[in-house]
C-alpha positions as CSV (number, residue, x, y, z in Angstrom):
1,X,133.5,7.8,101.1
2,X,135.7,9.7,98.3
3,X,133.8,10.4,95.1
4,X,136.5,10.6,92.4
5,X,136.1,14.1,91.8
6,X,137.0,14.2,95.7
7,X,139.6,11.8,95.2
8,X,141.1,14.1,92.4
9,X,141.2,17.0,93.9
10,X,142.6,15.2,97.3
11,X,145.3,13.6,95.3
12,X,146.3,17.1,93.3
13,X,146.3,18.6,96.8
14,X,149.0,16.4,97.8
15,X,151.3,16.6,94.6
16,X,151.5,20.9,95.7
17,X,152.2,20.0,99.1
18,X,155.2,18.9,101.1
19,X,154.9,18.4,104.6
20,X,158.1,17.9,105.8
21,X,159.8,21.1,105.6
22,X,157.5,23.3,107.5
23,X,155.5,21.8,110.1
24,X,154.8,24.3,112.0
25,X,153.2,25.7,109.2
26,X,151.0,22.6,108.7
27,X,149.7,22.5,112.7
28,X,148.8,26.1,112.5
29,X,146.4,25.5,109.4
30,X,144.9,22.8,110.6
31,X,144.5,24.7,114.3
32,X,143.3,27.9,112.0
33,X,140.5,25.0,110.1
34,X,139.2,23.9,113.5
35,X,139.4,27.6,115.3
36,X,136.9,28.5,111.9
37,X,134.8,25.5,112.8
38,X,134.2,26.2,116.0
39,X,136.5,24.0,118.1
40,X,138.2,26.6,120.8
41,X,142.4,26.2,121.2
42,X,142.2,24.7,124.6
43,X,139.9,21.4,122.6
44,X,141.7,21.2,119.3
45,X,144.3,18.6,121.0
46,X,141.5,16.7,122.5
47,X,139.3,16.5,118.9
48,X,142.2,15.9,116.8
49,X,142.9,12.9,119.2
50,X,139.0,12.2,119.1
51,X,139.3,12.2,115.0
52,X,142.2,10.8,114.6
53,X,141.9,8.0,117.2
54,X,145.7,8.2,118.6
55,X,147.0,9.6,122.4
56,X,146.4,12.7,123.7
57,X,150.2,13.8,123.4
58,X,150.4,13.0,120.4
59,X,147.3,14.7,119.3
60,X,148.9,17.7,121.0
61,X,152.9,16.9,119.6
62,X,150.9,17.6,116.3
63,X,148.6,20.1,116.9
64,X,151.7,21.9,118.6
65,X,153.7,21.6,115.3
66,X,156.4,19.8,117.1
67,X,156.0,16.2,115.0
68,X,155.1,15.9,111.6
69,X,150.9,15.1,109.9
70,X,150.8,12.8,107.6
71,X,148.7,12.8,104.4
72,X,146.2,10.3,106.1
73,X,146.1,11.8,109.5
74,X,145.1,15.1,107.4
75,X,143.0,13.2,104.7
76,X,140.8,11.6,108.2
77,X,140.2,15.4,109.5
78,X,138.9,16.8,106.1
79,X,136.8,13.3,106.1
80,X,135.5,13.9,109.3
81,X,134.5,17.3,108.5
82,X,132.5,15.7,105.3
83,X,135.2,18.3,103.2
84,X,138.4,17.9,100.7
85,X,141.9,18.1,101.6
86,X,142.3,20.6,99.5
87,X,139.5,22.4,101.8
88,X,141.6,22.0,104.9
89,X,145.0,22.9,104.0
90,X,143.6,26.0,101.4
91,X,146.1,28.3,103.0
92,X,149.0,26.9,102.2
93,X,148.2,26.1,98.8
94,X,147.6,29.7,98.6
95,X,144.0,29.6,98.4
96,X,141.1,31.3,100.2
97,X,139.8,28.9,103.4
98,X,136.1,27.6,103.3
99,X,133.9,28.2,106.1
């Protein structure tokens, strides 16, 4: 669960970011989070759609860049990972990643 310091920085996190515009963008950070957690590019489809409980193409629709992440679906891989959102999308907030 969220403490509220978490919560905090989650919610500032999202306030800086907007998805939309750049999704591409948004798939290669979260591929460049999982690649610096150990999960190889031919899995990152196949744990995003473990995490994230969703089909397979889909999984890989977002991990390819070609649909949009949402705020949740990237708020349920930081959870996973027992880290803040903040922690998985440093790089496009401009700050350095967390390993």
């Amino acid at each position: 669960m969220f403490g509220s310091a978490q919560a905090e920085e989650d919610a500032s996190a999202m306030n800086e970011l907007d998805l939309s515009p750049d999704r591409a963008r948004v798939a290669a950070c979260v591929c460049r989070f999982l690649r610096n957690r150990g999960v190889q590019h031919r899995q990152q489809s196949r744990t995003v759609q473990e995490i994230l409980g969703m089909s397979y193409s889909h999984s890989h629709r977002l991990v390819k860049g070609t649909v949009d992440w949402t705020l949740p679906q990237l708020m349920q891989i930081a959870r996973y990972y027992d880290l803040t959102l903040a922690e998985v999308i440093a790089p496009l907030l401009g700050k350095p990643e967390s390993l």
